[in-house]
N, CA, C and O atoms as CSV, one atom per row, in Angstrom:
chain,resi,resn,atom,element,x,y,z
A,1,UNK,N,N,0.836,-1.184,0.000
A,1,UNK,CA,C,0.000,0.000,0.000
A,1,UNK,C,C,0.874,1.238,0.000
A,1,UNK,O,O,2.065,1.322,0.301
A,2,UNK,N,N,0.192,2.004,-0.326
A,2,UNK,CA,C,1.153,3.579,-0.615
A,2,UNK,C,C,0.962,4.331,0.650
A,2,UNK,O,O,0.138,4.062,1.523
A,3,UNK,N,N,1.649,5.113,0.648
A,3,UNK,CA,C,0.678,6.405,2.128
A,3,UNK,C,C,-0.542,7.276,2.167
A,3,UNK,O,O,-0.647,8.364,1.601
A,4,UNK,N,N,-1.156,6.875,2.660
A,4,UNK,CA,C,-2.439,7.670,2.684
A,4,UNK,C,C,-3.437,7.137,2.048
A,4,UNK,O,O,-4.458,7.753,1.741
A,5,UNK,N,N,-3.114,5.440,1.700
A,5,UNK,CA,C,-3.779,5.154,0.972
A,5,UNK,C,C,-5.028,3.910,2.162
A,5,UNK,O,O,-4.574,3.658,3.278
A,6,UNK,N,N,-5.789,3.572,1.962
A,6,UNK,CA,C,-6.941,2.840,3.197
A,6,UNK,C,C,-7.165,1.471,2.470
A,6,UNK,O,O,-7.024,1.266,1.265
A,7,UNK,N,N,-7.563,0.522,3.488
A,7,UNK,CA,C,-7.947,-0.999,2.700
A,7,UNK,C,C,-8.602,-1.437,3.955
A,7,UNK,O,O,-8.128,-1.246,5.075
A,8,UNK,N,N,-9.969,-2.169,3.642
A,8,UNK,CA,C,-10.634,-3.053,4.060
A,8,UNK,C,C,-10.493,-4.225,4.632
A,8,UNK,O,O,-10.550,-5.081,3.749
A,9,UNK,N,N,-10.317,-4.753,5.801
A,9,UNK,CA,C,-10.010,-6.395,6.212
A,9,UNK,C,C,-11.385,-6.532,6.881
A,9,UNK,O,O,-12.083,-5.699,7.458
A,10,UNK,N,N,-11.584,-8.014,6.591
A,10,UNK,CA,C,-12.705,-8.714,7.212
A,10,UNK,C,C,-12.220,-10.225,7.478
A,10,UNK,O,O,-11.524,-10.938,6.756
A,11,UNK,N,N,-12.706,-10.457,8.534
A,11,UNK,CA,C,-11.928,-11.337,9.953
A,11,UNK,C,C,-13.029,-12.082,10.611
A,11,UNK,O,O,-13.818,-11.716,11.481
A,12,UNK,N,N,-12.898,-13.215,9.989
A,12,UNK,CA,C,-14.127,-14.078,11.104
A,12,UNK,C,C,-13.601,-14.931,12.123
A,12,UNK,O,O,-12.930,-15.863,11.681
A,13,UNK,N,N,-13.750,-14.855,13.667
A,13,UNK,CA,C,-13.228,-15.822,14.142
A,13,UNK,C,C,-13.783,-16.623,15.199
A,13,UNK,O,O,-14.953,-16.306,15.412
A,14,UNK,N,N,-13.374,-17.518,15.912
A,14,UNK,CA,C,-14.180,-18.333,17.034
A,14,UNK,C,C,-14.177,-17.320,18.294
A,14,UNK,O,O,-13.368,-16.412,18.481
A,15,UNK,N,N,-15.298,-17.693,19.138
A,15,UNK,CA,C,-15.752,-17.003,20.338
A,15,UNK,C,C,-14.475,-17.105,21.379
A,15,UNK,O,O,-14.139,-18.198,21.832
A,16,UNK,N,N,-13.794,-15.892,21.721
A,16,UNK,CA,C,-12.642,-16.365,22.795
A,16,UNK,C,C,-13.777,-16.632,23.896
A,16,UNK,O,O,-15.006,-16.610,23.836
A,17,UNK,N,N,-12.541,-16.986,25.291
A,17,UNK,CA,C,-13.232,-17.217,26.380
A,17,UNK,C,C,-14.131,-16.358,27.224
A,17,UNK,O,O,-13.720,-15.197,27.235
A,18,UNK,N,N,-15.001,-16.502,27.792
A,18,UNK,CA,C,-16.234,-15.095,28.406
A,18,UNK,C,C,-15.082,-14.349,28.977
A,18,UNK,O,O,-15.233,-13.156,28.713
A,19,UNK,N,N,-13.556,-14.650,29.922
A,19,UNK,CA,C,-12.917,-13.627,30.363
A,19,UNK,C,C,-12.109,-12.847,29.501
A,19,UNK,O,O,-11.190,-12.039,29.637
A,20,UNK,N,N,-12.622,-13.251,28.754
A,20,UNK,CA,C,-11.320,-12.045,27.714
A,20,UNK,C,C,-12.143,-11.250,27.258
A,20,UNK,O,O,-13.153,-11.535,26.614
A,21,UNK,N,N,-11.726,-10.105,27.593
A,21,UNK,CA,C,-12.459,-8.730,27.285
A,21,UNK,C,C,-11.095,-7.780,25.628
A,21,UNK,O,O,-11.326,-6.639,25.228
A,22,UNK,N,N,-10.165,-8.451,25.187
A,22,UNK,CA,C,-9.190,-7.872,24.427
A,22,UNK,C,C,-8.208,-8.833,23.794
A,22,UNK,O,O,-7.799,-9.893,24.268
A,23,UNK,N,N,-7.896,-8.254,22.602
A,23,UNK,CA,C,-6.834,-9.485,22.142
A,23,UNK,C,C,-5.627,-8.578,21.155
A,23,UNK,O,O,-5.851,-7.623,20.411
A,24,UNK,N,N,-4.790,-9.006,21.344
A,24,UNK,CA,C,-3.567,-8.624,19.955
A,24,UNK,C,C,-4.009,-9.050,18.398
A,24,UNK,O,O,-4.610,-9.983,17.866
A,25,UNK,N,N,-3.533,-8.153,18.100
A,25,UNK,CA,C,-4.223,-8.067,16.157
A,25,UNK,C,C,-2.979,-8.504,15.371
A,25,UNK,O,O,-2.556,-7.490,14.816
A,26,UNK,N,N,-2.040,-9.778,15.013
A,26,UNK,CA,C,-1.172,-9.577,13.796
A,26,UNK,C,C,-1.480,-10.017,12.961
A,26,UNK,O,O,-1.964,-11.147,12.892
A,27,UNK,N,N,-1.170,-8.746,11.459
A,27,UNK,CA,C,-0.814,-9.494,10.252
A,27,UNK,C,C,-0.092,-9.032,9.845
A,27,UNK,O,O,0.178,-7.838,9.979
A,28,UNK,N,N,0.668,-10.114,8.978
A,28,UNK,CA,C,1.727,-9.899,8.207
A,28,UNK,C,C,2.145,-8.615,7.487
A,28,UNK,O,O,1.338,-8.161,6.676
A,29,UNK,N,N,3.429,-7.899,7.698
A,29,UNK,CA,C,3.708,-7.066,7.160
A,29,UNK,C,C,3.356,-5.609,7.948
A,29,UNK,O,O,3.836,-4.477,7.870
A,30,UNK,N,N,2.444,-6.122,8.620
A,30,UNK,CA,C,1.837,-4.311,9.682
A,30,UNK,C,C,2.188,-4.727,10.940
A,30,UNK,O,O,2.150,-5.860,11.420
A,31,UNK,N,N,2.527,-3.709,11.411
A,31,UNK,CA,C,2.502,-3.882,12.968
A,31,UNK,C,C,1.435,-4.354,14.054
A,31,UNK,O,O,0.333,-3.852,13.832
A,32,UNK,N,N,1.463,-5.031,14.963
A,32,UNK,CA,C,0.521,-5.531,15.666
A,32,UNK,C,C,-0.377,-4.716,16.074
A,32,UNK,O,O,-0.056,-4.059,17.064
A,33,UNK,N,N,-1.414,-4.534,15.637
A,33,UNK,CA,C,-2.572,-3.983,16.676
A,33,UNK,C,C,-2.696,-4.516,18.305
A,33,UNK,O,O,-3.306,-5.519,18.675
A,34,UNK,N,N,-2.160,-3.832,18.917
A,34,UNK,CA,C,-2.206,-4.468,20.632
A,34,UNK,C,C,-3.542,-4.040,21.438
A,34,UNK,O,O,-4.210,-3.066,21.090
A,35,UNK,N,N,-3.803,-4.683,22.313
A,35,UNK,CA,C,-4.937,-4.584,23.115
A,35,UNK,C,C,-6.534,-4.124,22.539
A,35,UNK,O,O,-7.251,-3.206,22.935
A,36,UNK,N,N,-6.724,-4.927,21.680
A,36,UNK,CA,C,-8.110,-4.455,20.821
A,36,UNK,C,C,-9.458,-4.679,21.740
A,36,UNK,O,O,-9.541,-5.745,22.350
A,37,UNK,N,N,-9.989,-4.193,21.801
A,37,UNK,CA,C,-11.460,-4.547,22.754
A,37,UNK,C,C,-11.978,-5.428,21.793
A,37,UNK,O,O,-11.729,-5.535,20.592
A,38,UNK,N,N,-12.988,-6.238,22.767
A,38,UNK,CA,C,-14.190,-7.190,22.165
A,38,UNK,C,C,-14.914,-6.353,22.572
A,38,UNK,O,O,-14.825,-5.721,23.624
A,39,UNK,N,N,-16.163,-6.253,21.259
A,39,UNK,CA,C,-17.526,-5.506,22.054
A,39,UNK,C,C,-18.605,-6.182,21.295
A,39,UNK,O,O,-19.785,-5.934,21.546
């Protein structure tokens, strides 16, 4: 991707456990998204 430029991800995944309220985001090539809320 260029700078300034935006892209779409869509992400299906299994139910974490009822105590997890947050999770780390990696993909390849970007930096980790850390501490993401579940809502």
């Amino acid at each position: 991707m260029k700078p300034q430029q935006t892209a779409e991800l869509f992400a299906t995944f299994g139910a974490p456990p009822t105590d997890v309220t947050a999770v780390d985001l990696a993909i390849p090539q970007i930096p980790v998204f850390e501490n993401v809320p579940l809502g």
